[in-house]
C-alpha positions as CSV (number, residue, x, y, z in Angstrom):
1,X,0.0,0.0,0.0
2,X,2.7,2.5,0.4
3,X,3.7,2.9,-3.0
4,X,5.3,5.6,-4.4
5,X,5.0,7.3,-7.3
6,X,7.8,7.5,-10.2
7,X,7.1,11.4,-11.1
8,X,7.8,13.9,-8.2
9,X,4.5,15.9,-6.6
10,X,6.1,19.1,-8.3
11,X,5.9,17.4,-11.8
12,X,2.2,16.2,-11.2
13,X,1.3,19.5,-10.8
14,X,3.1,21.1,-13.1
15,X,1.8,18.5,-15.7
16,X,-1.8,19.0,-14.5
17,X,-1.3,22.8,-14.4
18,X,-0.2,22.7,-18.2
19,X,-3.1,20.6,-19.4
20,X,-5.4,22.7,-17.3
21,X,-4.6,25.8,-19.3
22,X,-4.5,23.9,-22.5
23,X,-7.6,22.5,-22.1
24,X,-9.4,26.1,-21.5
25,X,-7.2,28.2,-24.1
26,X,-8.9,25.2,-26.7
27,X,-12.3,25.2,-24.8
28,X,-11.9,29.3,-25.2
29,X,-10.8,29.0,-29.2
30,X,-13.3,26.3,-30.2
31,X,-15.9,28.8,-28.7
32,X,-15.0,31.2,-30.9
33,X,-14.3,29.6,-34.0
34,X,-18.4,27.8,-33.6
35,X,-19.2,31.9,-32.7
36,X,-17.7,33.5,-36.0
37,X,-18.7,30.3,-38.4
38,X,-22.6,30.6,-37.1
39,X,-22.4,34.8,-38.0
40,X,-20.5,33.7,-41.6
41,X,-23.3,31.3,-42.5
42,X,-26.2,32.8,-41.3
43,X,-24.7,36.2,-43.6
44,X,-24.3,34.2,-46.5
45,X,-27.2,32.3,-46.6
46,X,-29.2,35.6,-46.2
47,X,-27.4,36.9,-48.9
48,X,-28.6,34.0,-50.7
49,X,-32.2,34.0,-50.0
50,X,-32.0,37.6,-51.9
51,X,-31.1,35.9,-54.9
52,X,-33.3,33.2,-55.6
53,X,-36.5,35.9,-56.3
54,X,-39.0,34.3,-54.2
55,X,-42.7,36.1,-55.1
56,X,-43.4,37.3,-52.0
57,X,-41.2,38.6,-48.8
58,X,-42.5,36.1,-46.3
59,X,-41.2,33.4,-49.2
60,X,-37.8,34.8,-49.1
61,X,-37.9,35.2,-44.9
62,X,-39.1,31.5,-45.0
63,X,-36.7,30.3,-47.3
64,X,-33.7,32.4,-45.2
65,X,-34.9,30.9,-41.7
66,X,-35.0,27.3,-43.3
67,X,-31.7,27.9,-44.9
68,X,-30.0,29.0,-41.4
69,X,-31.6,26.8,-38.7
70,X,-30.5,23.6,-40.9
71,X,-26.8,24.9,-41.7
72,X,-26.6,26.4,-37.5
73,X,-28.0,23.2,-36.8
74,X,-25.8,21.0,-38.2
75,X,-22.8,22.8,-37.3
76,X,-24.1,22.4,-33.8
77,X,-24.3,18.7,-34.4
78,X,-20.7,18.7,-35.9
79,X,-19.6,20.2,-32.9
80,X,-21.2,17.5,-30.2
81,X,-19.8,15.1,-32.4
82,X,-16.3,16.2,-32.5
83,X,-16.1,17.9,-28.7
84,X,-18.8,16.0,-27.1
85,X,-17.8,12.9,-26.3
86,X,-14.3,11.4,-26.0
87,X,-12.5,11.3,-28.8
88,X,-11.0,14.8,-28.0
89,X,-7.2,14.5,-26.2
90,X,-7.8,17.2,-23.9
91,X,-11.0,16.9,-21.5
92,X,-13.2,20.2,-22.0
């Protein structure tokens, strides 16, 4: 029962303090890649809707809404996919 380690306490902590602040600086960067490729597709896709000359507004405001829940939804997916579960090295 009294074993003893083959790393030092100071390494331990220094190796848990290093993956603590890797796994945030990612959990912080992932965040804001999923932030700025939700406000890129939901601008393009309205800029799309513009262009397909639907005959009446609420057409074109249906057509945009479609457009963006299914592309934001599937990035959302993409992301539980990839993040989610435990195929990512660094626990989030």
């Amino acid at each position: 029962m009294n074993e003893k380690f083959p790393v030092s306490n100071k390494q331990l902590c220094k190796d848990w303090g290093k993956e603590y602040i890797i796994s945030n600086i990612l959990l912080l960067f992932i965040s804001l890649i999923i932030s700025i490729a939700n406000l890129l597709l939901s601008f393009i896709l309205s800029k799309l809707t513009t262009y397909e000359k639907s005959h009446s507004i609420t057409g074109e405001l249906a057509s945009g809404t479609l457009k963006i829940f299914i592309a934001l939804f599937i990035n959302s997916v993409f992301t539980y996919i990839t993040l989610g579960n435990n195929n990512f090295p660094y626990k989030i």
